[in-house]
MIBASE-15282 format. One record per residue (C-alpha): x, y, z; residue in three letters. Coordinates in steps of 0.001 Angstrom, whole numbers, plus 500000, padded with zeros to 6 digits. Layout:
BEGIN
GUKOL      px      py      pz  sese
GUKOL       X       Y       Z   ala
...
END
This chain:
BEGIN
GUKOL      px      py      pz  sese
GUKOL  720863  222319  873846   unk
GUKOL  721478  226241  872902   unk
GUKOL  718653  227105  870142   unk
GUKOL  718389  230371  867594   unk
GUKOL  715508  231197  866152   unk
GUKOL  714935  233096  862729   unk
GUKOL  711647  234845  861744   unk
GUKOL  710882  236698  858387   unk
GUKOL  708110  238358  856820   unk
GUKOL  707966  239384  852966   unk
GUKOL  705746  242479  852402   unk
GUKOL  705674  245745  853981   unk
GUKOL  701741  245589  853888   unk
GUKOL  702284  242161  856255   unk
GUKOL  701513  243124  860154   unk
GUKOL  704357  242826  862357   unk
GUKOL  702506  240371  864010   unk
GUKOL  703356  238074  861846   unk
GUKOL  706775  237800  863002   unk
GUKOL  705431  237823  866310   unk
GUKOL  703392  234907  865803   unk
GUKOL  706481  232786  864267   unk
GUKOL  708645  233866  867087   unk
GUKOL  705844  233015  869488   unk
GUKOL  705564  229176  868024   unk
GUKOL  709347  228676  867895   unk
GUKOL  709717  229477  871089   unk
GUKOL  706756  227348  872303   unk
GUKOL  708949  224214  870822   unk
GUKOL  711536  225299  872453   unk
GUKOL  709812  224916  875658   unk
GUKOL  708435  221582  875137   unk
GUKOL  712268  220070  874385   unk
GUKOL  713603  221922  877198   unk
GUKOL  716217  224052  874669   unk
GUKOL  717378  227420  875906   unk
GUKOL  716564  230481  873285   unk
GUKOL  719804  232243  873314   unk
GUKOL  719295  234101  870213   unk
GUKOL  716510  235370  868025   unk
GUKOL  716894  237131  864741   unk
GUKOL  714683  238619  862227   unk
GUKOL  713634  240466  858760   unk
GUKOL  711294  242865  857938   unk
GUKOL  709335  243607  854676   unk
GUKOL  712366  241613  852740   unk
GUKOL  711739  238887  849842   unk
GUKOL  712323  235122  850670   unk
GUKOL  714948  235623  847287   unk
GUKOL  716922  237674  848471   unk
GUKOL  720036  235659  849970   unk
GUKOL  720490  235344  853710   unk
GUKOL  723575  236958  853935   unk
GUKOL  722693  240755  852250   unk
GUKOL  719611  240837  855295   unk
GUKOL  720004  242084  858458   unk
GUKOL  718660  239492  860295   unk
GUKOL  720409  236819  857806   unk
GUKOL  723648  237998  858287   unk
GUKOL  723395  238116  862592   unk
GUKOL  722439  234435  861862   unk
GUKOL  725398  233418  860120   unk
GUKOL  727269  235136  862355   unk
GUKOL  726256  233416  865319   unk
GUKOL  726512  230144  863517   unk
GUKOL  729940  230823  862503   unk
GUKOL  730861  231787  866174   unk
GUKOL  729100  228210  866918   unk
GUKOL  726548  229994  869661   unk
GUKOL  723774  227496  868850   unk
GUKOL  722904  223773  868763   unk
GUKOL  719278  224303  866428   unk
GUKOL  717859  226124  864544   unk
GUKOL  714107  226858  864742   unk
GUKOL  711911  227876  861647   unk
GUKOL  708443  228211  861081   unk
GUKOL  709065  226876  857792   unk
GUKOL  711773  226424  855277   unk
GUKOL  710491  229439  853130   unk
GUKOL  711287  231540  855945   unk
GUKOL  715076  231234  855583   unk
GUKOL  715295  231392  851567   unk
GUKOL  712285  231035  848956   unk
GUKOL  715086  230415  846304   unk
GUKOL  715924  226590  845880   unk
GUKOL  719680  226977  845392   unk
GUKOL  720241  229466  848269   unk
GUKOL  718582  227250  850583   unk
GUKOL  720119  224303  849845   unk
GUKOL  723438  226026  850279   unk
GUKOL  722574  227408  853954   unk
GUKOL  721133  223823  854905   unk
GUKOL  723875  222697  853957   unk
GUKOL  726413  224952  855706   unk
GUKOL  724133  224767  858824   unk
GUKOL  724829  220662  858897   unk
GUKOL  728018  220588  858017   unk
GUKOL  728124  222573  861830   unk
GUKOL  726181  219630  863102   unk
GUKOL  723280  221861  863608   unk
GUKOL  719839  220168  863342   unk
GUKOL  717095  222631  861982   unk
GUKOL  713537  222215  862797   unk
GUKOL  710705  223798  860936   unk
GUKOL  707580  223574  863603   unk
GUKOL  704930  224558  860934   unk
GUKOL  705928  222122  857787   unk
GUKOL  707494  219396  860226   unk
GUKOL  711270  219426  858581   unk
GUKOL  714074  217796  861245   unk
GUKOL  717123  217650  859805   unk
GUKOL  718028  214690  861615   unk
GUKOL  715277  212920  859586   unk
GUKOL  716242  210013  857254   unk
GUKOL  713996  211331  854455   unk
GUKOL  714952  215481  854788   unk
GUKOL  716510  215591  851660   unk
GUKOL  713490  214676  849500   unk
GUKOL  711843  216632  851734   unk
GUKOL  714105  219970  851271   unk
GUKOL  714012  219485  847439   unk
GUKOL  710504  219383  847601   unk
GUKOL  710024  222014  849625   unk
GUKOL  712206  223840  847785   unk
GUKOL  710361  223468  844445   unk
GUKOL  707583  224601  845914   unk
GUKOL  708896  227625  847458   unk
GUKOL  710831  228465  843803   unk
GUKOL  706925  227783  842146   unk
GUKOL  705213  229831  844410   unk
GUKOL  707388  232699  843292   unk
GUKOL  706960  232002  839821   unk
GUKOL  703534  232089  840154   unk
GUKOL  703209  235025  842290   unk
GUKOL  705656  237501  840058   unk
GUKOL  703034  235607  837063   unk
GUKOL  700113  237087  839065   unk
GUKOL  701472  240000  839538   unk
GUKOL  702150  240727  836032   unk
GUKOL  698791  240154  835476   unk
GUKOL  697196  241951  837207   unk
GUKOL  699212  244986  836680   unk
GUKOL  698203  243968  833150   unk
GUKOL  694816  244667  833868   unk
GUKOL  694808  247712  835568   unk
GUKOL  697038  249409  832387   unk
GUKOL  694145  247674  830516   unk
GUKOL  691148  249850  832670   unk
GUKOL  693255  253187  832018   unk
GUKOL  695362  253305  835059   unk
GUKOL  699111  253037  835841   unk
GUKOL  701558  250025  836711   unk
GUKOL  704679  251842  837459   unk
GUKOL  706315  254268  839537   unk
GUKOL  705667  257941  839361   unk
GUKOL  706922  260057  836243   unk
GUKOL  708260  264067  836736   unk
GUKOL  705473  266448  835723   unk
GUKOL  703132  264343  837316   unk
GUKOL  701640  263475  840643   unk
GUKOL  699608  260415  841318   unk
GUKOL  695755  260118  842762   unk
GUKOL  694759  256731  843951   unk
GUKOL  691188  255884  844300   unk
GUKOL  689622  251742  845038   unk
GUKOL  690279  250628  842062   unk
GUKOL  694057  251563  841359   unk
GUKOL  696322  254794  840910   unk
GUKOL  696365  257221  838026   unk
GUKOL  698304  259769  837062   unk
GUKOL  697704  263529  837207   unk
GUKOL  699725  266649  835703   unk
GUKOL  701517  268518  838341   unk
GUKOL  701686  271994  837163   unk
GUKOL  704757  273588  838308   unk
GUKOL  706700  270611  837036   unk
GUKOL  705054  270606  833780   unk
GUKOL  706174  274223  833699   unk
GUKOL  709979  273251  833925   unk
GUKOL  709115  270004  831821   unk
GUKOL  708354  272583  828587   unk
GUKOL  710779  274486  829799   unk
GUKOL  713718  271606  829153   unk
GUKOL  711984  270632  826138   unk
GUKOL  712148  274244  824651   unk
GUKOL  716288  274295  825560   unk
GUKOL  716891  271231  824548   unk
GUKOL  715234  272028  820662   unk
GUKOL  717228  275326  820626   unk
GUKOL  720388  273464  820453   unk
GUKOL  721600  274389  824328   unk
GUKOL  724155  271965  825389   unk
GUKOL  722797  269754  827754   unk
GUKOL  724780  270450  831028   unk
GUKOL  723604  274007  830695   unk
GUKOL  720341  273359  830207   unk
GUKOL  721431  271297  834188   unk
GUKOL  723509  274246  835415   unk
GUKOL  720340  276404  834870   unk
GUKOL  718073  274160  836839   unk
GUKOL  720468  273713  839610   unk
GUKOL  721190  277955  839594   unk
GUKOL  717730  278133  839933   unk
GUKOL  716981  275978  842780   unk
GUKOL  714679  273550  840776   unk
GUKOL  713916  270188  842430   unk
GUKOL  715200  267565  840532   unk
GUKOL  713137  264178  840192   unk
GUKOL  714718  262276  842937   unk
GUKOL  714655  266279  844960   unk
GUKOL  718155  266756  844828   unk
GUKOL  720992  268562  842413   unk
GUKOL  719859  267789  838660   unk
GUKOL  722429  265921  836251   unk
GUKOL  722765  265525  832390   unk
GUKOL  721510  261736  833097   unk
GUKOL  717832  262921  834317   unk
GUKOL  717300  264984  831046   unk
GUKOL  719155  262527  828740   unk
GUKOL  719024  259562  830010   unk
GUKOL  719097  256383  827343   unk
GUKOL  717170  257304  824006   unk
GUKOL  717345  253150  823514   unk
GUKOL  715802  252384  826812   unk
GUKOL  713450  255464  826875   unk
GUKOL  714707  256760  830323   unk
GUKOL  715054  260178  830635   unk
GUKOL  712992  263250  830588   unk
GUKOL  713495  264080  826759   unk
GUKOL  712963  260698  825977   unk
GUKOL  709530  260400  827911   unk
GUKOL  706394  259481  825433   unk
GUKOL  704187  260037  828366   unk
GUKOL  704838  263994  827760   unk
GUKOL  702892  263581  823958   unk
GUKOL  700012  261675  826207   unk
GUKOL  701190  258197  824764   unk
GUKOL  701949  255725  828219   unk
GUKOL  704297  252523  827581   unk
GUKOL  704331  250048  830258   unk
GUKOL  706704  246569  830671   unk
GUKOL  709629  247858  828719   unk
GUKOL  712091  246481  830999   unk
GUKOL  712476  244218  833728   unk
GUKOL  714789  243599  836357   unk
GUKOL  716638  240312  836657   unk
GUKOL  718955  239207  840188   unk
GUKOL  722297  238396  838847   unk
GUKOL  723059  234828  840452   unk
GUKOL  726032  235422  841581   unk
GUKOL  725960  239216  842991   unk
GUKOL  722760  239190  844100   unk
GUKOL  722325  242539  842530   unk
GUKOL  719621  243328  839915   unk
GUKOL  720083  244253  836303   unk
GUKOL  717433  246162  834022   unk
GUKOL  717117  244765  830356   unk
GUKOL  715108  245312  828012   unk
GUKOL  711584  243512  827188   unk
GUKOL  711202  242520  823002   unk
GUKOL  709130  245035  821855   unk
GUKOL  706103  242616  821542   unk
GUKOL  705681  242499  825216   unk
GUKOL  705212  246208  825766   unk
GUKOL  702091  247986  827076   unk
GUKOL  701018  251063  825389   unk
GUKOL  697643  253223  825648   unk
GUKOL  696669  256628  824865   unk
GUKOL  696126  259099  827710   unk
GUKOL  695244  262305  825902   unk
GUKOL  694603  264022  829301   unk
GUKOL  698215  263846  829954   unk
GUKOL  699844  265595  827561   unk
GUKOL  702818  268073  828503   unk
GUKOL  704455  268830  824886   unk
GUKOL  702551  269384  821795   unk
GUKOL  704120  267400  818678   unk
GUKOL  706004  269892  816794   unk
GUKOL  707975  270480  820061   unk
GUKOL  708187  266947  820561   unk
GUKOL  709856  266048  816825   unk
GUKOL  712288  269077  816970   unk
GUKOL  713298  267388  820009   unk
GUKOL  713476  264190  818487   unk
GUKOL  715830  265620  815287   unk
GUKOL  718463  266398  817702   unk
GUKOL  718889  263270  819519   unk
GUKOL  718108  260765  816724   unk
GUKOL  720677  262699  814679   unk
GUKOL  723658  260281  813954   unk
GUKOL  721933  257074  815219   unk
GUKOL  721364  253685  813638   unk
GUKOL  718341  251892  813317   unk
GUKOL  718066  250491  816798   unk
GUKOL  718563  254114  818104   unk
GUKOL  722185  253934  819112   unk
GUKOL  724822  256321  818082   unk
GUKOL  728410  254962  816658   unk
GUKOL  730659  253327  819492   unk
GUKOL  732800  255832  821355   unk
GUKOL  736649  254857  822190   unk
GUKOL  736260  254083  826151   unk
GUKOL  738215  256165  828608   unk
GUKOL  741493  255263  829249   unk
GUKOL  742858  258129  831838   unk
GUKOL  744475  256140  834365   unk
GUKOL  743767  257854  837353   unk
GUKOL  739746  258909  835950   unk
GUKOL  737493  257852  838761   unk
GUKOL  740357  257058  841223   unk
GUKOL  740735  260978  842361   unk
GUKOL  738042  262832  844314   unk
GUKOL  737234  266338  844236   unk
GUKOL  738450  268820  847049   unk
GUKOL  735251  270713  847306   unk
GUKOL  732784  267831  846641   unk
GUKOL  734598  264563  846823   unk
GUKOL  733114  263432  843204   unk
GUKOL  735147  261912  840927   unk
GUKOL  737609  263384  838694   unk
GUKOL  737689  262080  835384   unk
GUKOL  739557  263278  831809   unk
GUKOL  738835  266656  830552   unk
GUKOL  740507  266177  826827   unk
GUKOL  744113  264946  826721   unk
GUKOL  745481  267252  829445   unk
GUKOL  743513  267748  832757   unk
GUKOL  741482  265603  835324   unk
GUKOL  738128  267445  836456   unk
GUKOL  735509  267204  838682   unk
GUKOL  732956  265392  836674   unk
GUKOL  730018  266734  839386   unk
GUKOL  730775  269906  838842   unk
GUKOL  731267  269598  834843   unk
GUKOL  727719  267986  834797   unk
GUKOL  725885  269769  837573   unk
GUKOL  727012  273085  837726   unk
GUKOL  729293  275860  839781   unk
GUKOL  725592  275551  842314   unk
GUKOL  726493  272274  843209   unk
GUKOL  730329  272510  842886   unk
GUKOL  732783  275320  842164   unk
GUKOL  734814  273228  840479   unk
GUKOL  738726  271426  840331   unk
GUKOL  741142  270729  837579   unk
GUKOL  744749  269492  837709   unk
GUKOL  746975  268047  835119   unk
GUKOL  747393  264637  834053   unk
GUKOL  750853  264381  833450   unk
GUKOL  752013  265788  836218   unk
GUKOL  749662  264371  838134   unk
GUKOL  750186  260625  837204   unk
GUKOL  753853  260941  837353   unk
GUKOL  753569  261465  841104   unk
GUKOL  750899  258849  841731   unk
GUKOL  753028  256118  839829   unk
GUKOL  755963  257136  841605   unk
GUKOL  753982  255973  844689   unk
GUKOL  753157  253067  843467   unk
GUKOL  756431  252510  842167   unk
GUKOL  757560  253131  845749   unk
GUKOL  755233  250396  847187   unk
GUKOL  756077  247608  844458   unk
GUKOL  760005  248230  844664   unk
GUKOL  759804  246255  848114   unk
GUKOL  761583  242908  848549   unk
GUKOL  758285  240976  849600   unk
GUKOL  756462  242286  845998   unk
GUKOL  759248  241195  844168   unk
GUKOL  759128  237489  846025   unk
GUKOL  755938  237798  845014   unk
GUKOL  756424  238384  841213   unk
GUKOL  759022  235281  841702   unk
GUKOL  756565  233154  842605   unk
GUKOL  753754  234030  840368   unk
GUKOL  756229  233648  837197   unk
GUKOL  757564  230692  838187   unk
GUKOL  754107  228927  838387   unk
GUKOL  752696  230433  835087   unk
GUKOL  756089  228828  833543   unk
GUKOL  755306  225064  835357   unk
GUKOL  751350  225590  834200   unk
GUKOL  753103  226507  830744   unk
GUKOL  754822  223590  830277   unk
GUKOL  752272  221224  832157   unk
GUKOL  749816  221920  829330   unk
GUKOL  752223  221561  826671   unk
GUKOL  750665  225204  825469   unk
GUKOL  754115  225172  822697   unk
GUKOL  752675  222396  820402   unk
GUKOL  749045  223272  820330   unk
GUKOL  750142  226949  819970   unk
GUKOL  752678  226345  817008   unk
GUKOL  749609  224140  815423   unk
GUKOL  747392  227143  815410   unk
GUKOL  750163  229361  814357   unk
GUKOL  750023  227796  811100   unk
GUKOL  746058  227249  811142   unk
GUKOL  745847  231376  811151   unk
GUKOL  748502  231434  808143   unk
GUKOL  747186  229475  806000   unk
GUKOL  743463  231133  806792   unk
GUKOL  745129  234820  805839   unk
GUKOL  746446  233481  802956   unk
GUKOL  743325  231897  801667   unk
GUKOL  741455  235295  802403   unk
GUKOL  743909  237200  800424   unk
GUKOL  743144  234419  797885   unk
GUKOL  739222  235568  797903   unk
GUKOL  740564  239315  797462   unk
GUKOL  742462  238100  794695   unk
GUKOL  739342  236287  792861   unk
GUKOL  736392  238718  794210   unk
GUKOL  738203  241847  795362   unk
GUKOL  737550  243713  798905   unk
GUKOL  734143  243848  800989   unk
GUKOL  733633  244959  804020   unk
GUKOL  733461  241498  805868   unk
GUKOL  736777  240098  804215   unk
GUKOL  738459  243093  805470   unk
GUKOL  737026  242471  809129   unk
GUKOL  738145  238693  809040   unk
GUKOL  741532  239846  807770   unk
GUKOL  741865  242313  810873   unk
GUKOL  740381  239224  813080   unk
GUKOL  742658  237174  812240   unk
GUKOL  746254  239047  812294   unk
GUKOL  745082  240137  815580   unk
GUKOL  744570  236462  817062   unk
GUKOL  748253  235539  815315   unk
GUKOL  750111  238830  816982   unk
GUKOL  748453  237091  820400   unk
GUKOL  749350  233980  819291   unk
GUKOL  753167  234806  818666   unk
GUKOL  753241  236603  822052   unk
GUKOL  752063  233625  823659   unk
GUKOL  754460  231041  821791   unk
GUKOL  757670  233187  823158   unk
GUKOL  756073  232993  826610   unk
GUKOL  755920  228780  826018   unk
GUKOL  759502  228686  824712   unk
GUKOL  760589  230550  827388   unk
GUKOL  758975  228004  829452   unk
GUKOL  761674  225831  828438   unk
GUKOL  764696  227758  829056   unk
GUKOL  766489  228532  831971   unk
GUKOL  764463  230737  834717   unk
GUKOL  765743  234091  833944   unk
GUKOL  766631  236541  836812   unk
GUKOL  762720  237596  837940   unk
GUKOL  763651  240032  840236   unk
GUKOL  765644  242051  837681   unk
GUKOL  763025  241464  834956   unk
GUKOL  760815  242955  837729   unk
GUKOL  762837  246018  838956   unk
GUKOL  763347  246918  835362   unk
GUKOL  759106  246896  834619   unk
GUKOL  758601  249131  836958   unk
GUKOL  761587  251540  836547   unk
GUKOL  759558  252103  833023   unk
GUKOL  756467  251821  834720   unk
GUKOL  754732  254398  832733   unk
GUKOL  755327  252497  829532   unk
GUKOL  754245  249402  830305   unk
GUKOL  750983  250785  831378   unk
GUKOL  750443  252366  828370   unk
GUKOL  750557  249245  826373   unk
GUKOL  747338  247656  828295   unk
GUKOL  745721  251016  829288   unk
GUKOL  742119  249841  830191   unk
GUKOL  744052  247106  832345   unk
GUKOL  746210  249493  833874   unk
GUKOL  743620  251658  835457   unk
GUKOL  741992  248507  836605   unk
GUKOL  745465  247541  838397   unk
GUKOL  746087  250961  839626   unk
GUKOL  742707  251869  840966   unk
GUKOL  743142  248589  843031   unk
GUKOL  746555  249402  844038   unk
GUKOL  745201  253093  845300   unk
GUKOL  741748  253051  845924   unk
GUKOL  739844  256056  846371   unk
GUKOL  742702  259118  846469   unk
GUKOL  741365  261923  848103   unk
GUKOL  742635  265290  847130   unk
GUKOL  743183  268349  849179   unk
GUKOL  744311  271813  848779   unk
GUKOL  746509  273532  851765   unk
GUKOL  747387  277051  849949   unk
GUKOL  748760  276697  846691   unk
GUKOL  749824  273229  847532   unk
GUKOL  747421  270442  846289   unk
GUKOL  747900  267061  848397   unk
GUKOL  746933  263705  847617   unk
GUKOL  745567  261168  850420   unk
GUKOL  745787  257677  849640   unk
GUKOL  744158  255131  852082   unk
GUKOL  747277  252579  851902   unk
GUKOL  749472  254897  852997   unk
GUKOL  750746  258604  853776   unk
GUKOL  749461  261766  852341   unk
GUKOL  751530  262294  848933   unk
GUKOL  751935  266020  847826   unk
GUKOL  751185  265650  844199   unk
GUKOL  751685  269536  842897   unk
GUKOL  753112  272277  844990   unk
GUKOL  752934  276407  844570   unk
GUKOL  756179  278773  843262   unk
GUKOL  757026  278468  847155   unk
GUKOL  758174  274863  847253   unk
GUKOL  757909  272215  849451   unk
GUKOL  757018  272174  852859   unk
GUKOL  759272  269673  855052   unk
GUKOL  758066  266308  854994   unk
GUKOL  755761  266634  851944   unk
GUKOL  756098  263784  848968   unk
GUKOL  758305  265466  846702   unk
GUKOL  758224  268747  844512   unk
GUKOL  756782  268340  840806   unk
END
């Protein structure tokens, strides 16, 4: 029998021993049954939550059970592989349907056993419950120490933290207090916020995280309270448990939301006052102008360049993204400065005329148009499977008859506000409605010629785009992926990763032989 063994430890204050000592008792099974060790795999200082596969360790383990190097698999306990209940029960799970028995040496699980179900589930609970209670310690006790006058977080610019036995406090760091009042003072004069960050960077002034500064350190959210203009902790006043971070289930990633404002944690620290009040409130008139009463300002009409975020700069390789109606530009260099980037523009519609001509080019291919065939032709049989014609026609008339008994209320009360909303509601869900009934009926007619229909969309490629444009840069990002751009003269080229370098603007002399085509 070929054997793995896994070992994990949680904390970075843990010893490495600890894996030593797991690794040391695994292996002593091992002996007794007679199994050979051919692999052994390991994490350090990572959480039992996160899932197997985004650890190091976790990951060579799958690996080798997917290459089927190993017979069992030895734990010193079930928590080792996954605290989480679901995440475990979906590696067990994986791991026997490989026929590979797992033993757990410290908490006696055998897969082979009759009763390892309950005893998973269990287990499982448990593990789950002991990190419930642990984050619920956790919180309280950073509870108390906010509660005794010392911090709970991480460290804040214009300050430097001192740690004694009982806990960590903060302290003012001059030189970045200095450049703290400094921001403050630029910010109430009315400067425009990326030259307030063009300054900084000109200057050479470490930023927070000690690199290039951007409008998003000085800004940051006024509704979440990130953000050094938006710091209360510069008028002395320190809020704790704002936020919290939650794992999204199924990207393992984590999200910050906000806490209700009952849960908060606020105290006074006189001592660590950076701005005086007057400063503070002229600040505070320029941001809050134009906001609601939950602090946020009017919803802006998203961005619907097609190429923004697909192009990367020459000189820096950020992104470029719309500047107005006309050009793309390097957004690093528009937020940061000429210090961190001289700088790139080019214009969109010369620009995406050449980049959908490529991927014209790579759609106009006989396998993309089978493709299309076959996609259409099972959206028609799903059409007319779920009889979409009938229920659609149904709600057709539903919408109607809902309009007309609106315009009724007009009629008797006259025009608010919500009415008017519904009104708009509803004639947009009937103008979807009425697209989606000629799609049923033409479920029922003869298959049209697809590959024409096809040929002919992207001859007027451009067009249809426009109709769906936060769709289309979705589709066309995905189609390109990151386009690097790079200047040879006065020639600016375009690299995409699919396929060969496309010259997307030339100079007065031309093209060059072999380049993509002259604009």
């Amino acid at each position: 029998m070929k054997a793995a063994i896994y070992a994990r430890y949680s904390s970075d204050k843990q010893s490495e021993t600890s894996l030593d000592d797991q690794i040391s008792t695994c292996q002593s099974r091992a002996l007794r049954e007679g199994w050979q060790v051919l692999a052994t795999h390991s994490d350090t200082a990572i959480s039992g939550s996160i899932k197997v596969a985004a650890r190091p360790g976790g990951k060579a383990l799958l690996a080798d059970m997917m290459a089927g190097r190993f017979d069992v698999l030895l734990l010193e306990s079930l928590d080792r592989l996954s605290r989480d209940q679901v995440e475990q029960e979906s590696i067990v799970r994986r791991l026997e349907h490989r026929n590979i028995r797992i033993i757990c040496v410290a908490d006696g699980y055998d897969s082979q056993h009759q009763g390892r179900k309950v005893m998973r589930g269990v287990r499982g609970l448990i593990n789950e419950l002991y990190l419930d209670d642990l984050r619920h310690k956790t919180q309280r006790g950073l509870h108390g120490q906010v509660d005794r006058g010392y911090i709970a977080g991480g460290k804040s610019y214009g300050y430097d933290i001192e740690r004694d036995d009982q806990g960590s406090k903060f302290v003012i760091n001059e030189l970045q207090a200095h450049w703290v009042r400094w921001i403050f003072e630029q910010v109430a004069k009315g400067r425009a916020y990326r030259h307030i960050v063009y300054d900084l960077n000109d200057k050479g002034v470490p930023s927070p995280r000690g690199s290039s500064w951007a409008v998003s350190a000085i800004y940051g959210s006024p509704v979440k309270g990130s953000g050094i203009i938006n710091n209360q902790l510069y008028v002395g006043r320190y809020i704790w448990n704002r936020s919290q971070w939650i794992k999204d289930p199924d990207t393992g990633k984590r999200q910050r939301i906000e806490r209700p404002r009952h849960e908060w944690r606020e105290a006074d620290l006189p001592e660590l006052r950076i701005i005086d009040d007057v400063l503070w409130q002229r600040v505070r008139s320029r941001i809050d102008f134009g906001r609601n009463a939950e602090g946020r300002k009017a919803e802006q009409r998203p961005v619907s360049a097609l190429l923004s975020g697909v192009l990367r700069c020459p000189h820096c390789a950020g992104p470029l993204t719309s500047f107005g109606s006309t050009r793309y530009g390097c957004s690093r260099s528009h937020d940061r400065g000429k210090t961190v980037c001289p700088g790139f523009t080019i214009g969109r519609i010369r620009t995406e005329k050449r980049m959908l001509a490529a991927v014209r080019e790579e759609l106009l291919s006989d396998d993309a148009a089978a493709a299309f065939e076959i996609l259409v032709s099972e959206r028609l049989k799903s059409a007319r499977a779920a009889g979409q014609a009938q229920a659609l026609k149904a709600r057709h008339v539903e919408i109607q008859e809902e309009i007309g008994r609106l315009v009724d209320a007009i009629a008797r009360m006259g025009m608010s506000a919500p009415i008017e909303q519904r009104i708009r509601q509803s004639e947009r869900e009937l103008a979807t409605v009425s697209a989606e009934m000629a799609r049923a009926e033409a479920a029922d007619k003869p298959m049209m010629d697809v590959r024409k229909t096809f040929k002919g969309l992207l001859m007027d490629l451009g067009t249809a785009l426009q109709s769906s444009p936060m769709e289309a840069r979705a589709a066309v990002g995905e189609i390109l992926g990151t386009v690097s751009i790079e200047l040879k003269g006065r020639e600016v080229w375009a690299q995409i990763a699919t396929g060969p370098a496309l010259q997307i603007a030339v100079g007065a002399n031309g093209c060059n032989d072999g380049c993509g085509g002259r604009i």
